[in-house]
Backbone as CSV, one residue per row, in Angstrom:
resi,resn,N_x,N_y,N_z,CA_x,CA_y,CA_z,C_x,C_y,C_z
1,UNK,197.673,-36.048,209.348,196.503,-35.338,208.862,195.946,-36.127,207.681
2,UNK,194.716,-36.621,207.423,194.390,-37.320,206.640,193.196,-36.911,205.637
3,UNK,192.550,-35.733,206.318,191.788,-34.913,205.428,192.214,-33.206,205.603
4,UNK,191.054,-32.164,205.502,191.843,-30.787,205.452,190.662,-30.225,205.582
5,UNK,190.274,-29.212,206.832,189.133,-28.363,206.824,189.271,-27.036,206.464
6,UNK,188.162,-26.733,205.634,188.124,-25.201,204.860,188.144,-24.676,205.814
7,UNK,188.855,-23.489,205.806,189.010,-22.284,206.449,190.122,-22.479,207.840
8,UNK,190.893,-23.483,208.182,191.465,-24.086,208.941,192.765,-23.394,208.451
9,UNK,193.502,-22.767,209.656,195.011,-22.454,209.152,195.827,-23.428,209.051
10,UNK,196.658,-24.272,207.954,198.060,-24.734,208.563,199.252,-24.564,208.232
11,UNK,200.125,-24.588,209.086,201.774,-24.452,209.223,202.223,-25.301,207.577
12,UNK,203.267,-24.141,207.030,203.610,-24.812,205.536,203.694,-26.201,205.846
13,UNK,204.924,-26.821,206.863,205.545,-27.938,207.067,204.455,-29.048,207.526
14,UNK,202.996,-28.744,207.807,201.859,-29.469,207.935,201.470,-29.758,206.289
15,UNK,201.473,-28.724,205.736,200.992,-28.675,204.389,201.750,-29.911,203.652
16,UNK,203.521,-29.399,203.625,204.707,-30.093,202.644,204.194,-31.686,203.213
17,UNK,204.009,-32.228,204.518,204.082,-33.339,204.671,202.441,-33.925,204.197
18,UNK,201.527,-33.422,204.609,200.075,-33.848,203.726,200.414,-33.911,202.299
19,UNK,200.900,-33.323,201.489,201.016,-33.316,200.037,202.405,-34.665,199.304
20,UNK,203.255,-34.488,200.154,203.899,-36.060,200.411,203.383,-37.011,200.261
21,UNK,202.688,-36.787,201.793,201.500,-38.745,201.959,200.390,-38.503,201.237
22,UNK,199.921,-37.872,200.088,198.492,-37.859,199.017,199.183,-38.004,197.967
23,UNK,200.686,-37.596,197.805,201.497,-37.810,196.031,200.633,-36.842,195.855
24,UNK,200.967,-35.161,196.324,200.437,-34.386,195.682,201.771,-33.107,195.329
25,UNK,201.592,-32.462,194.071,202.634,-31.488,193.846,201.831,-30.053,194.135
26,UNK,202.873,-29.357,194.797,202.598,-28.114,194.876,203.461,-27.122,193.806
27,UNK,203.023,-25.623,194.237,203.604,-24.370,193.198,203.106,-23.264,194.365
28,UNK,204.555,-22.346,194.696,203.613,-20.827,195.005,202.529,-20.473,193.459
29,UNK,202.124,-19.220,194.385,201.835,-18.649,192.971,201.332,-17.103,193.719
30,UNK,202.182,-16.079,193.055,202.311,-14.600,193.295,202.124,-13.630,192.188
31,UNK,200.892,-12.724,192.794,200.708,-11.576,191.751,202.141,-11.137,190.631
32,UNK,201.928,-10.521,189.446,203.069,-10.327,188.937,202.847,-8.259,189.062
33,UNK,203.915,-8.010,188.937,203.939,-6.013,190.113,204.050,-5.898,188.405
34,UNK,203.775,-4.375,188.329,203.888,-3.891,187.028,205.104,-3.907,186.286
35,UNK,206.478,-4.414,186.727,207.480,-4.714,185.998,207.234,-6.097,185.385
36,UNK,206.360,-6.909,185.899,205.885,-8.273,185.325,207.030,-9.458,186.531
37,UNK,207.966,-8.652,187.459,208.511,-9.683,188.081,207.010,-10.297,189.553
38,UNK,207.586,-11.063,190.186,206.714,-11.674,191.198,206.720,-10.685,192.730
39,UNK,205.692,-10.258,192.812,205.158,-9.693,194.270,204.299,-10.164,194.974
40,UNK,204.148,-9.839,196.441,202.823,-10.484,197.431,203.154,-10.273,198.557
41,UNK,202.079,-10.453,199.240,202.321,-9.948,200.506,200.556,-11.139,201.146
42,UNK,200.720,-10.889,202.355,199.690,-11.970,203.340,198.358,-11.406,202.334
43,UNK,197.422,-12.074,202.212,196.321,-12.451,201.528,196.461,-12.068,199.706
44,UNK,197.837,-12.046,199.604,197.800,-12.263,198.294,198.200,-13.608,197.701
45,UNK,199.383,-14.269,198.121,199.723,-15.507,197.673,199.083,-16.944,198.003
46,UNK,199.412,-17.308,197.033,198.498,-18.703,197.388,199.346,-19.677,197.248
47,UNK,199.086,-21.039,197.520,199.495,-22.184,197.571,198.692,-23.728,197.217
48,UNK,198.315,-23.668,195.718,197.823,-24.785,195.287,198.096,-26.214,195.322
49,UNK,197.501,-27.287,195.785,197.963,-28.291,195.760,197.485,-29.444,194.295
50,UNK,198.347,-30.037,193.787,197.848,-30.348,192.507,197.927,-32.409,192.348
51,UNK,197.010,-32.828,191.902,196.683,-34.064,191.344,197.910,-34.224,190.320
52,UNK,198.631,-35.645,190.203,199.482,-35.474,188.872,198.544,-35.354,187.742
53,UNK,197.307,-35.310,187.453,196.640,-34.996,186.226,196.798,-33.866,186.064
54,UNK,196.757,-32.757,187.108,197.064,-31.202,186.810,195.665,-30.637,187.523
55,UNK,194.878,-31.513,188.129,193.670,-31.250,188.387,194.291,-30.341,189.950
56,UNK,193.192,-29.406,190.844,193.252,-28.878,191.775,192.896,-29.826,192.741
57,UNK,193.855,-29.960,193.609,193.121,-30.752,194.764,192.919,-29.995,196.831
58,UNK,193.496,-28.736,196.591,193.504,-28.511,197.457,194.308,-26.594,197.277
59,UNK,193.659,-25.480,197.646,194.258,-24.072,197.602,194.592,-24.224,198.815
60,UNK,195.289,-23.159,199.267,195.954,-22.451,200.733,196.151,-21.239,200.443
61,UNK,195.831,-19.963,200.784,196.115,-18.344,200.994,197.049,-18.408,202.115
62,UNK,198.424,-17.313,202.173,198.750,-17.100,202.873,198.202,-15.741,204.275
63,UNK,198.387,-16.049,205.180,197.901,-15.823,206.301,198.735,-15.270,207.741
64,UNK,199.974,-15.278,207.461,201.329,-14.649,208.162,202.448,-15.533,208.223
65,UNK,203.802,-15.188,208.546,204.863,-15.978,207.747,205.690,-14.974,209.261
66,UNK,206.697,-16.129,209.772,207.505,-15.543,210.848,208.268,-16.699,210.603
67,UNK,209.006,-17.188,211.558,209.623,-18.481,211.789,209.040,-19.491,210.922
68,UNK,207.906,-19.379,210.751,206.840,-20.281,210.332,205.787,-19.999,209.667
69,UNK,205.650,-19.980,208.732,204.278,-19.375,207.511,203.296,-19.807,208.025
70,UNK,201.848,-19.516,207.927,200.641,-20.012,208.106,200.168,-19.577,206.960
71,UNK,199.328,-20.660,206.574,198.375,-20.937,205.296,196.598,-21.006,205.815
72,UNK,195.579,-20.555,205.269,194.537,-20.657,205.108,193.524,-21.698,204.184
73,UNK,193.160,-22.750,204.485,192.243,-23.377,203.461,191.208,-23.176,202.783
74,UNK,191.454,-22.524,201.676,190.588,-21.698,201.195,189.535,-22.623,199.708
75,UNK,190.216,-23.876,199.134,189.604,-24.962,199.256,189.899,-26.124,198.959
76,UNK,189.199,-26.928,199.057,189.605,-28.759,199.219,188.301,-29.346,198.120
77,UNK,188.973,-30.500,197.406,188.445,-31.029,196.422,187.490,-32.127,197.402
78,UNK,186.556,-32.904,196.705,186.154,-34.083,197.443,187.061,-34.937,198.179
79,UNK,187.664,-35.156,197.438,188.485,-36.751,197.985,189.191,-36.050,199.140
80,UNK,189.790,-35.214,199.338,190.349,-34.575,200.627,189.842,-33.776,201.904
81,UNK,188.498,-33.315,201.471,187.500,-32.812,202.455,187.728,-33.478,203.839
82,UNK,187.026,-32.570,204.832,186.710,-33.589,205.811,185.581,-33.867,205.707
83,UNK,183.927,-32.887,205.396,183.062,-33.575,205.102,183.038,-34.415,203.717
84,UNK,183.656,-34.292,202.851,183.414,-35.271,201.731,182.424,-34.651,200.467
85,UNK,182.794,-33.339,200.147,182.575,-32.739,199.236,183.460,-31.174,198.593
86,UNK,183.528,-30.662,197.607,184.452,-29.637,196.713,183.445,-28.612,197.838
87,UNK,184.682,-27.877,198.362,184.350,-26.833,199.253,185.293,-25.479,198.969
88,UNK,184.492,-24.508,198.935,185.377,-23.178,198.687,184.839,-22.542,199.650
């Protein structure tokens, strides 16, 4: 996979290996429940992909999780687009 289309579901293990071959770091990231520990459920969690500057290069929403999670592209910076512009 060499670019990433908005709104396109993909499989985490599509995700882990794109963020590999770009040298990109990821982080969940989950609502905190009123005890302040971590909760979520499908269209709450997300999955940011990050530039080592700290910059955003790429979100993912989750989208259902079985054997296999699916993620939503919810958006892509320029350099990773498939058309070649910051898309939300």
């Amino acid at each position: 996979m060499e670019k990433l289309e908005l709104h396109k579901s993909y499989r985490f293990d599509d995700i882990e290996a794109f963020a590999k071959e770009n040298k990109l770091l990821d982080k969940f990231l989950q609502p905190l429940d009123a005890d302040g520990d971590l909760s979520g459920e499908i269209g709450e969690i997300v999955l940011p992909l990050y530039f080592d500057d700290g910059s955003v290069a790429a979100n993912f929403i989750l989208t259902g999780y079985g054997f296999q999670s699916s993620w939503r592209c919810i958006y892509t910076c320029q350099a990773l687009s498939s058309d070649g512009r910051d898309s939300i």
